[in-house]
N, C-alpha and C positions, 0 to 999 in steps of 0.2 A: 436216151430220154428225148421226149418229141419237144419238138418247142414250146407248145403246150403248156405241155405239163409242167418244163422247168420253168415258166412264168409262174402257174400256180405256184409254184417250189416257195416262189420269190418272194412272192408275195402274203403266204403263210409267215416264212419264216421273218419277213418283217411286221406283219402284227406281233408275232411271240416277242420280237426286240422292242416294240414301242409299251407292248403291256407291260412288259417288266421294268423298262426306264419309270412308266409312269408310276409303277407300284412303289420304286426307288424314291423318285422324286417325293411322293407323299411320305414315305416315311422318313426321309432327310426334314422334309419340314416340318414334320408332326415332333422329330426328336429337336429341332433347332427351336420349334416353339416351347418344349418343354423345358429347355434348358434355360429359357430368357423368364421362363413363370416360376420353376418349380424351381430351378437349381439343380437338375437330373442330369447326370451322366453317365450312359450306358456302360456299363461294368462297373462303376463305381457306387452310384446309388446316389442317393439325396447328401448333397453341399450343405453340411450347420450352416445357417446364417450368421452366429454368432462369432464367427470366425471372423466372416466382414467386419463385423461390428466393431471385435477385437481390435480393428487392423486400424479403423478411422478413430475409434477412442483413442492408442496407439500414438498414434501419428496429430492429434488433436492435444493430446498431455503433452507432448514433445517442443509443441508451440506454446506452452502457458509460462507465461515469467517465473521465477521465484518469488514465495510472497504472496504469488495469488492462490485464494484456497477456497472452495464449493461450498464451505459453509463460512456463517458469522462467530464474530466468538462470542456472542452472547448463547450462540448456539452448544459450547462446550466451557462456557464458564463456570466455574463453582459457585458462583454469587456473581450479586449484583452491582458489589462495590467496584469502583472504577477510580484507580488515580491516573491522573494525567499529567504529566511529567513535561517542561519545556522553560524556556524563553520568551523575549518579547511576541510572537510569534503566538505562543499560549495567552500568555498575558494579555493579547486584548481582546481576549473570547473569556476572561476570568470575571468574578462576578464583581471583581472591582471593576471595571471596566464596562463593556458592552453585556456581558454573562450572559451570549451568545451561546457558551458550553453547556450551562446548566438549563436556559431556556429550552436547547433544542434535546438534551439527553434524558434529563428526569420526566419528560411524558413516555419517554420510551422502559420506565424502569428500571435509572441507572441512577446510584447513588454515589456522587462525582467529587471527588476531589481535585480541583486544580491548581495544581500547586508549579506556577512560574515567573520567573522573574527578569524585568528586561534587564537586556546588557550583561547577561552571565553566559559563565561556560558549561562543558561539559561537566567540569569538575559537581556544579551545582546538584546536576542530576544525582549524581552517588549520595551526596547529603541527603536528598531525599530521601531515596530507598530506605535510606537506614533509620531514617527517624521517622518515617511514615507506615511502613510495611506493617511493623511490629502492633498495628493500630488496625490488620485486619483489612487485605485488598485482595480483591479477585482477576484484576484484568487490569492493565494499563495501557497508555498511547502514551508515546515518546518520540519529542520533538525538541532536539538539541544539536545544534551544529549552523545556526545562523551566526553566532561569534565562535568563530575559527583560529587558533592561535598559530596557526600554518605549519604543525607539526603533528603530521600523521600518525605516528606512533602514540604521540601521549595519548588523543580524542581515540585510537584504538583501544589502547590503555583501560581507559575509561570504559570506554561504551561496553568493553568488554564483563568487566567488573558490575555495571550498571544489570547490564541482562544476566549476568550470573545471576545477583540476585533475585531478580524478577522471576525465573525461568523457578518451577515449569509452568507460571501462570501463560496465559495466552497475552501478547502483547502486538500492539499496532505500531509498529515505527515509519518514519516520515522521512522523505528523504529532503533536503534544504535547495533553496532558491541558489541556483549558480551564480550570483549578481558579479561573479568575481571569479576567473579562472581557474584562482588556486581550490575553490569552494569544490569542483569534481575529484579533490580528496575525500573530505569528509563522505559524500554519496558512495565511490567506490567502499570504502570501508561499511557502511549502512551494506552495501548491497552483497558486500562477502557475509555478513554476518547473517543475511536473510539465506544466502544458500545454506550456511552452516549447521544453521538452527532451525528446528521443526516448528515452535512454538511464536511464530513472529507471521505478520502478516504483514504486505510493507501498501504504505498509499504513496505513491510517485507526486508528493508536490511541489519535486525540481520541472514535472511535464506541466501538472495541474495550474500552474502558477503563472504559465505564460498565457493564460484566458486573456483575451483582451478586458482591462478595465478591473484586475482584479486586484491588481499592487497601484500604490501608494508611488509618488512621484521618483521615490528610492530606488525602485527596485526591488526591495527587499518585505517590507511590509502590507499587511492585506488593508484596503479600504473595507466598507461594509461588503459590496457587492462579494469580494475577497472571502472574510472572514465567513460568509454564508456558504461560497464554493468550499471552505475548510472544510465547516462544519458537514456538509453534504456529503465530502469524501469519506470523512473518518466513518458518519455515521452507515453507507453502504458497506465498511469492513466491521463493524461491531453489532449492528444488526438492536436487537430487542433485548432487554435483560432477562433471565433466566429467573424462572419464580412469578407468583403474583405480587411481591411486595412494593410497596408505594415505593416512586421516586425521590430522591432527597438530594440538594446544595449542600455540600459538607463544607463544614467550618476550615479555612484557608489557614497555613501556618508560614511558607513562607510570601511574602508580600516585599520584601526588600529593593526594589526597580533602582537599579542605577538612574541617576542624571543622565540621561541621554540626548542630544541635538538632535536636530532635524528625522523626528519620527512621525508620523503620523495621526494627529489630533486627537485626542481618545475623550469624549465628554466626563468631566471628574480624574481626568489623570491633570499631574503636578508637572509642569514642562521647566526643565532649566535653559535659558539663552546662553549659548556658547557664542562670542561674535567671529565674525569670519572664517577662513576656510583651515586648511589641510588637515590635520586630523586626530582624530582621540582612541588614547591608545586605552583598552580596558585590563585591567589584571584578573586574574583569576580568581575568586574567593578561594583561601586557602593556601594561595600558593601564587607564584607568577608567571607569566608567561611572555619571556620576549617580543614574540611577533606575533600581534593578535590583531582582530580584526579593526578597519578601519569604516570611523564615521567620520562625516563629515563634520568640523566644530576645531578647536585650538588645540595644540599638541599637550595634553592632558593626561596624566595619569592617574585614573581613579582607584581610591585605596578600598580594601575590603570592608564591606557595610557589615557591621555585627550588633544591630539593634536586634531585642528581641522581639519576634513577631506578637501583636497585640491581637489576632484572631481572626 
């Protein structure tokens, strides 16, 4: 072959190599762009999207606390009626007090009973259940574990018994103000019982509580600004009542508030003066309890209130 010619050779055979890389190259990019658009890949075919989907809902469930749940429960309540179960803590959103409860819930269609009392225990709550229920309730919030008897088994006990009853209505449980080390009992048990149980929806106001400006000189008790973040929290998990029927203040039954020191001002609540310091010991209605929580006031032990509630 003349020199020539093998030039020509050369020079053919690299056009045919450049046309065919570039033929290459355009269809690598044409199949790379359809894979970032369409989800296309050659031999397999079109990628569901909803696989992805799968994967971040997945992985986004896997991150949500226990407790927290997509709808309200006014969303799957049976009714409208509403008791609200607690402590000093309830009691000054009660309509003796600020009635803060009923203000902000009966425009929303909630026909409210709250029935709390300061300076009690757990134990309090189960009286309720039992002598309220039976009178026709759909939904409740329960907020019990600010007076702590530092014996975890019994407030299990209890709460345990307490949500039996309730259950299978939908219920809001709260967790309490840690003002006191031993207090991340009572939450821990709050927080088993929200895994255990379908029907609870929980509002964290051991977190909600550290807002600046929303407790009381205590620690423990909400000023107004307070009792308004309460009310806000609870009212985000219960959402709207179920039905068109009007809102209603239901007639209170228990109203019994220990004498308690150094609480928090309540315009129309009855204050007793304890003088000086270390501390008052409360017993339990019903029953007693060694080691219970401490206030500030004289070493005191207060006996079980059994007047009967006048309405």
């Amino acid at each position: 072959m003349t020199t020539a010619r093998r030039h020509s050779f050369l020079v053919a055979a690299l056009g045919i190599l450049l046309s065919v890389a570039t033929a290459c190259g355009s269809s690598i990019s044409d199949s790379t762009t359809t894979i970032a658009v369409s989800g296309t890949v050659a031999g397999v075919g079109n990628l569901p999207p909803q696989d992805l989907e799968s994967e971040t809902d997945s992985a986004n469930q896997s991150s949500v606390p226990p407790g927290s749940r997509p709808i309200t429960v006014g969303e799957i309540s049976s009714g409208p009626r509403l008791l609200m179960i607690g402590d000093s803590i309830f009691a000054g959103v009660s309509r003796r007090y600020s009635n803060m409860a009923c203000e902000r819930l009966v425009p929303l269609g909630w026909q409210v009973a709250v029935e709390a009392e300061r300076g009690r225990f757990i134990d309090l709550g189960l009286r309720i259940v039992k002598q309220k229920l039976p009178q026709g309730f759909d939904a409740a919030v329960l907020f019990l574990g600010t007076n702590y008897g530092k014996k975890q088994d019994v407030y299990q006990e209890y709460l345990d018994k307490i949500l039996d009853e309730l259950a299978p209505r939908p219920v809001i449980i709260l967790t309490a103000t840690e003002y006191k080390p031993f207090m991340r009992e009572v939450n821990a048990v709050i927080e088993e019982e929200v895994r255990t149980r379908d029907n609870l929806w929980l509002v964290d106001w051991r977190e909600i509580s550290k807002t600046p400006g929303a407790l009381w000189k205590d620690g423990i008790h909400p000023i107004d600004e307070g009792n308004a973040l309460l009310m806000d929290s609870i009212i985000e998990a219960l959402g709207n009542a179920p039905g068109d029927v009007p809102g209603e203040c239901l007639k209170v039954e228990f109203k019994d508030d220990a004498p308690l020191s150094n609480l928090v001002p309540i315009p129309g609540s009855v204050e007793t003066t304890v003088p000086d310091s270390t501390s008052t010991t409360l017993v339990e209605s019903g029953g007693s309890v060694p080691s219970s929580s401490t206030i500030v006031g004289t070493t005191t032990t207060l006996p079980t209130v059994t007047t009967t509630p006048a309405g």
